[in-house]
N, C-alpha and C positions, 0 to 999 in steps of 0.2 A: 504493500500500500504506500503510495506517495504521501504525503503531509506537507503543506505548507503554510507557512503564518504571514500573514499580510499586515504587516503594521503604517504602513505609506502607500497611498497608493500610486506613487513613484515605483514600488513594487514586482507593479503588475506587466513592464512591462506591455509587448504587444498583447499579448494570450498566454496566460497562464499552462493551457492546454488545446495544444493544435485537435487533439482529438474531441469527434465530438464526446458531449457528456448529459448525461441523465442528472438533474440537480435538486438533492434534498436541500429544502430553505429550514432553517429555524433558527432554536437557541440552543437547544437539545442539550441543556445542562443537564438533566439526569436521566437522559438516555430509558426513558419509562416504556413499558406498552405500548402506549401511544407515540412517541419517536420512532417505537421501534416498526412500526407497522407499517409508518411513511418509510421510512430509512430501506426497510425490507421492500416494498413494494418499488422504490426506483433500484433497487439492485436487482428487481425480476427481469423491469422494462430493459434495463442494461444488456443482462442474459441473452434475452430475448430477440431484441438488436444486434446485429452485425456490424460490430466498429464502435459500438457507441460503449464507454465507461461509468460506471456509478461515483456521483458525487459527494459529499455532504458538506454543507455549507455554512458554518456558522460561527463563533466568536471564539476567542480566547480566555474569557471569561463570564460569568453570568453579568448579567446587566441589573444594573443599581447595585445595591448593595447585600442583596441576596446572596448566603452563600452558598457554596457549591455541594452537589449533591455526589457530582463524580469527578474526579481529576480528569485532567487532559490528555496524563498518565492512561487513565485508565479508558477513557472514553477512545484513546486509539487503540488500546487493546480489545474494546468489545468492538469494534467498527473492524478492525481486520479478523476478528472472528466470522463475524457478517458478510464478507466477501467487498466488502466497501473498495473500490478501487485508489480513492482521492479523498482527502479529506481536508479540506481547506477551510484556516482558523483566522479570519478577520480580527483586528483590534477594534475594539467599539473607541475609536477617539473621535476629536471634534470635528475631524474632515470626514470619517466618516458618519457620523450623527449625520454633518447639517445636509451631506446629499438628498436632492428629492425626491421620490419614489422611481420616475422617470432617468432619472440622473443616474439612481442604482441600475438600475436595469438593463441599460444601453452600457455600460462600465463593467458590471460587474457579469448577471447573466446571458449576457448578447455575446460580448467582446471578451471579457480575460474568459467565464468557464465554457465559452463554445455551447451552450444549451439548446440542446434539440428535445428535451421533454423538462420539466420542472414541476416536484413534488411538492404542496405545499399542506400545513393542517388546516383544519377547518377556522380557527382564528388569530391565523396568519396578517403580520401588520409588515411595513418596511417605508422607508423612506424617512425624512425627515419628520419627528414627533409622529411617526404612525400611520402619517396620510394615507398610507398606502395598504390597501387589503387586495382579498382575493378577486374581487370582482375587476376590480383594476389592474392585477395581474393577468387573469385571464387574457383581457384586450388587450395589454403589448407582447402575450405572448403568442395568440391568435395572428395580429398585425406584421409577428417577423416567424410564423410559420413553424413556434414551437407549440406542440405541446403540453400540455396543464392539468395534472389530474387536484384537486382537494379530498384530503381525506378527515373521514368522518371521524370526532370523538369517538376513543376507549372511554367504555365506562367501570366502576369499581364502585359499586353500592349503590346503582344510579346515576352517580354525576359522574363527569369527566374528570379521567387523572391527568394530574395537572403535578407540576415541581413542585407548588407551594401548597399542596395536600402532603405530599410526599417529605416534604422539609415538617412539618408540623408533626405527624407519625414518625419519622424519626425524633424529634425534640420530648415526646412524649416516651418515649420507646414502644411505643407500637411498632414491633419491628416485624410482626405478622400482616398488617395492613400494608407495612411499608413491600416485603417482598411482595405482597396480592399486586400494586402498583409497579412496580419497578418491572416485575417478572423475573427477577434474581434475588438473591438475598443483599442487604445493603454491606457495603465492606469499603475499606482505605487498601490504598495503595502505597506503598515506603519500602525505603533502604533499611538495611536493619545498619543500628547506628551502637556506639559502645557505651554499656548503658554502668553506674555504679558496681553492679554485681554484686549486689548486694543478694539477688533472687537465687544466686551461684552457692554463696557463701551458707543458705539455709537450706540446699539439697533441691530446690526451684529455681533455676536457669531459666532467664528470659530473653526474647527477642522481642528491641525494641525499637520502633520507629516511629520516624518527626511527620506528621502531619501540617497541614496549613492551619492554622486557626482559625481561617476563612472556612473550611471545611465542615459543613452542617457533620453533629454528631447527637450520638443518643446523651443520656443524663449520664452524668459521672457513673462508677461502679465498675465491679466482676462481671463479667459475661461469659457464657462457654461461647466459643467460637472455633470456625475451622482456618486453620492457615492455609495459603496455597503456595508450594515452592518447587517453582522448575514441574509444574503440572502435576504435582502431586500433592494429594489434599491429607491433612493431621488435623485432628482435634488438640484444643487448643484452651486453654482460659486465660480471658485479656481482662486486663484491668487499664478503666481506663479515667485518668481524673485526679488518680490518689495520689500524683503531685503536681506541683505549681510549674506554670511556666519555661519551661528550659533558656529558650532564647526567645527575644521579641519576635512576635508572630508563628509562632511553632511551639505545637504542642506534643506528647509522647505517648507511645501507648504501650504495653510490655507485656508479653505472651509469652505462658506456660505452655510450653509446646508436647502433650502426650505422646510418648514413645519413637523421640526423634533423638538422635545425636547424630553433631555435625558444627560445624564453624560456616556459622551466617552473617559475619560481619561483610558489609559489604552488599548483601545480595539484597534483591527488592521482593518481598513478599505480598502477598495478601492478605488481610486479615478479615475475615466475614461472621457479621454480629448477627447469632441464631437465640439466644436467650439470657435476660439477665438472671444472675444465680444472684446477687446481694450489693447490700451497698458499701461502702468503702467504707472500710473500721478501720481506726487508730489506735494500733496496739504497743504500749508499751511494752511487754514482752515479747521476746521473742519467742520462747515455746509455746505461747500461746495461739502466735503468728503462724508457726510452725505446724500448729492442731488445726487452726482455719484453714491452710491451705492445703492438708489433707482430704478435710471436707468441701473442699471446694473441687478436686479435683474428684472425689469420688460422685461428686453431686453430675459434674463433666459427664465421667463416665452413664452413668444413671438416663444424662439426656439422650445418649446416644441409643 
């Protein structure tokens, strides 16, 4: 899969891509059900097409201040799972804010990604402050001969899943409603980094890594969770909260990894949050420490 990030649109160049291309439009910060339907549905038309590539189209980070559901890390690993051929990351800055819907179009869908079909959701906006929906889409894409399907809401209980259902069920740890949305279980993406070793020193070894801060997570606490390393999946218990800050804007999280030995410094893991076991206790003792994390790991066991 190619990748590119577009921070200027001095960037772009004549064409990003001589070939033509099939082009998912969004924001596609957490990659849900609903992304995935669109996302899926232009990598059929691609298939299907002779010369034409799947696209996907969309920021380098979430917009406003909303934070993120999936890394960028990760959001290119499930899009090369997907057979996604391109996957092209816009910077939402002020030159590109102030363009006008028309302005995007002819720049971006016409000219750099070659668009001969364009996916978009059902409340798809674009241009400057939004001007721009699908019906308006349709007609410049009609007008130059591409293309246009709109896809219909996923629903989950009814309504449409959406990022910011999805960020709320995580913040709650509804992490049952949150998989029901996502269609995966929710998980971080990290290097594993050198952590105290203190978890060494009490017969619990852990791998730990830096997240963004920026990075929507569930409530502090224990969790059983599975790791995933080099495609192989360990049950696992993370704790995640039980201390302060590391460095500005990065936070840590430190997994008991069941039935693994191995030197992971270095590597990037996954971490995938299946249930909380409890909440973070302050123990002055350590054999007491020592007895909770027994039971926390039997508890582990128990979910599986």
């Amino acid at each position: 899969m190619h990748i590119e990030r577009i921070i200027r649109e001095t960037d772009l160049g004549q064409e990003l891509f001589l070939t033509p291309c099939a082009v998912a439009l969004g924001s596609f910060d957490g990659l849900h059900k609903g992304h995935m339907k669109l996302i899926c549905d232009t990598v059929k038309y691609a298939r299907a097409n002779s010369g034409v590539k799947s696209c996907v189209f969309t920021f380098t980070s979430t917009l406003g201040n909303s934070p993120c559901i999936t890394s960028n890390e990760q959001r290119t690993k499930i899009l090369k799972e997907h057979g996604v051929d391109f996957f092209v990351m816009q910077e939402f800055n002020s030159d590109f804010r102030n363009l006008s819907p028309v302005e995007f179009f002819e720049i971006y869908i016409k000219k750099a990604l070659n668009a001969k079909m364009v996916v978009s959701g059902f409340n798809y906006r674009f241009g400057h402050l939004g001007k721009g929906d699908n019906r308006m889409l349709k007609e410049l894409c009609s007008k130059n001969g591409i293309e246009h399907k709109i896809i219909a809401p996923v629903l989950y209980l009814g309504k449409p899943i959406s990022s910011t259902r999805i960020r709320a069920a995580v913040r709650k740890g509804d992490l049952l409603s949150t998989k029901q949305m996502l269609g995966r279980g929710f998980s971080v993406l990290g290097k594993v980094v050198e952590g105290d070793k203190i978890g060494r020193i009490l017969g619990f070894p852990t791998a730990n890594i830096e997240i963004d801060s920026k990075h929507v997570m569930p409530p502090v606490g224990v969790y059983a969770t599975k790791v995933l390393i080099d495609n192989a999946s360990y049950s696992a218990i993370t704790n995640f909260g039980g201390k302060p800050t590391i460095k500005e804007g990065i936070e840590s999280i430190e997994s008991h990894i069941l039935d693994f030995e191995g030197d992971l410094y270095g590597k990037t893991i996954e971490v995938c949050f299946i249930q909380k076991i409890r909440d973070t206790i302050k123990f002055t003792d350590k054999t007491k420490l020592i007895e909770q994390l027994k039971k926390d790991k039997q508890t582990r066991r128990q979910i599986l």
